[in-house]
N, C-alpha and C positions, 0 to 999 in steps of 0.2 A: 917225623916230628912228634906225634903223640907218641910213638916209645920211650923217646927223650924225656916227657913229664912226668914224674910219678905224682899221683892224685893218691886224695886219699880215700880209701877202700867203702867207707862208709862204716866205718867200724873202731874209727878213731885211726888206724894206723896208716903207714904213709905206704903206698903200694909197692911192690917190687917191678924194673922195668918189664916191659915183655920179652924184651930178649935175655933176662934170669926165669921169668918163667917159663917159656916152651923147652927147655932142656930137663928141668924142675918136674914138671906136669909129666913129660915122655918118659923120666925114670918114672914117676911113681906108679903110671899106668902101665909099666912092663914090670915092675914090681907087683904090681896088683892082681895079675895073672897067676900067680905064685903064691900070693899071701891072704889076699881075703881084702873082707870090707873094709877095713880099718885104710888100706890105700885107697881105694875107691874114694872115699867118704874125704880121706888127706886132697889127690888128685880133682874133687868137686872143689876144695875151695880154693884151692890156685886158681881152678878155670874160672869160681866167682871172681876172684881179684883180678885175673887177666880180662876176664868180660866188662869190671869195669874201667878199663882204661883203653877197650878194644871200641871205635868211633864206633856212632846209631850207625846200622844198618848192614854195617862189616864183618860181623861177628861169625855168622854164615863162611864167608868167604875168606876168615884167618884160622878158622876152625879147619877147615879143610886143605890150608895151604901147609898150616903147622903140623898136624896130623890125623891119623888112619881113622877118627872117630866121626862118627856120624854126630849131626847136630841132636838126636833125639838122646843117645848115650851120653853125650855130655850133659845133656839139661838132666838126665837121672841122677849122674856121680853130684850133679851141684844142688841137685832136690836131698839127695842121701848130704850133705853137706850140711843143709839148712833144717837136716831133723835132730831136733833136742836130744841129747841124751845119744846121739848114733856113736856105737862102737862094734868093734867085732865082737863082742860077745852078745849083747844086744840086738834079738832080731823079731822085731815086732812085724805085721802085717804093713804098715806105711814103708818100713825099711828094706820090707821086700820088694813093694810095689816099687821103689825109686831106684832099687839099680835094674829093675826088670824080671824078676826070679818068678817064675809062674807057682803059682802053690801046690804044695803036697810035695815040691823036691826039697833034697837034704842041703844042708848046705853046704855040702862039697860040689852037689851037683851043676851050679851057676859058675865054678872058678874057670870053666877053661872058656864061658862064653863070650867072652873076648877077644882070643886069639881065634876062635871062628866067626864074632863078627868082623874081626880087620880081613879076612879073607872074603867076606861076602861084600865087605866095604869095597875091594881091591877087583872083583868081579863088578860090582856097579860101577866102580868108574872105568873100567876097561869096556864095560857095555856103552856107557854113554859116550867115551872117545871116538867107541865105534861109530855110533850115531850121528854123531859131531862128523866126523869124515864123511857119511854118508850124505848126510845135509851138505855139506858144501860140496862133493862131487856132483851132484843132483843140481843145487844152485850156478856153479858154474856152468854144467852142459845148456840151463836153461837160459843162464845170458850166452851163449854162444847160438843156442836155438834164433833166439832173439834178435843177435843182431846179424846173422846171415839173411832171415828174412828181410830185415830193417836194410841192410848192405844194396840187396839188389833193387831196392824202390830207391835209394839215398846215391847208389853208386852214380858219379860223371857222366860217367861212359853211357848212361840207361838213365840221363834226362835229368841229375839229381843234382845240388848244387856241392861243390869242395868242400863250403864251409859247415854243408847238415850233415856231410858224410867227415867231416871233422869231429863233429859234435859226438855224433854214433861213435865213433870210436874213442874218445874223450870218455863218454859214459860208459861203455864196454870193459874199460883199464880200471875207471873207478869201481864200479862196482864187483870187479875178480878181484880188485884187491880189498875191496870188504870181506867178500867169502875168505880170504886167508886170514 
């Protein structure tokens, strides 16, 4: 429903939906690899117009779903965005600091750091998938730890009643199906 509304941007103009931006933003940021600041600085202010029609608190999590950029990269291209005067020929010390350019490199040097951070991007979230899998094989063995002890005090057969070794097993489904 909020892609549905275009608001308007804070700038007087009426926003583009998000589903014209994210195709919009993806070229210019593969564009950008290639050309220099001038995309960068283009691709900051999509993401401001999409940040502002993106609900509190989601921003995070449509940054990541739509694409390969970290939230810290985005918030530079949209800082490089909101400095006066920013162009590609224009490269002050605030326009270094906001796409990230450490000082004393040329400015060719910063063009390909992009396409090595979506690989470092792409390595973090294949680490944390990993993690993710490890936590829940870990959480499952431990409700299975859990109710084999729980089984043999609760089981019939060993004094317990049907309806608490119901229950154990009720709670055992629920919560393996949280871990997935």
């Amino acid at each position: 429903m909020q892609d549905a509304l275009a608001k308007p941007n804070g700038q007087g103009k009426i926003a583009r939906p998000l589903k014209v931006l994210v195709p919009l933003i993806q070229d210019e940021l593969s564009a950008a690899d290639e050309a220099a600041l001038e995309h960068y600085r283009r691709a900051g202010e999509m993401l401001l117009e999409a940040k502002g029609q993106v609900s509190y608190g989601s921003w995070g999590r449509w940054l990541s779903k739509n694409f390969t950029l970290s939230h810290k990269q985005a918030n530079r291209y949209m800082k490089l965005a909101r400095c006066p005067g920013s162009s590609f020929v224009a490269r002050d010390e605030s326009l270094t600091r906001a796409i990230g350019e450490s000082r004393g490199r040329s400015h060719t040097s910063w063009k390909h750091i992009p396409s090595a951070a979506r690989k470092i991007d792409v390595q973090e979230r294949q680490h944390r998938d990993n993690e993710m899998r490890l936590l829940q094989e870990m959480l499952q063995e431990l409700i299975n730890v859990g109710y084999k002890a729980m089984a043999m005090r609760l089981q019939p057969d060993r004094g317990g009643s049907k309806e608490g070794f119901q229950r154990l097993m009720n709670a055992r489904d629920y919560l393996l199906k949280l871990c997935k």
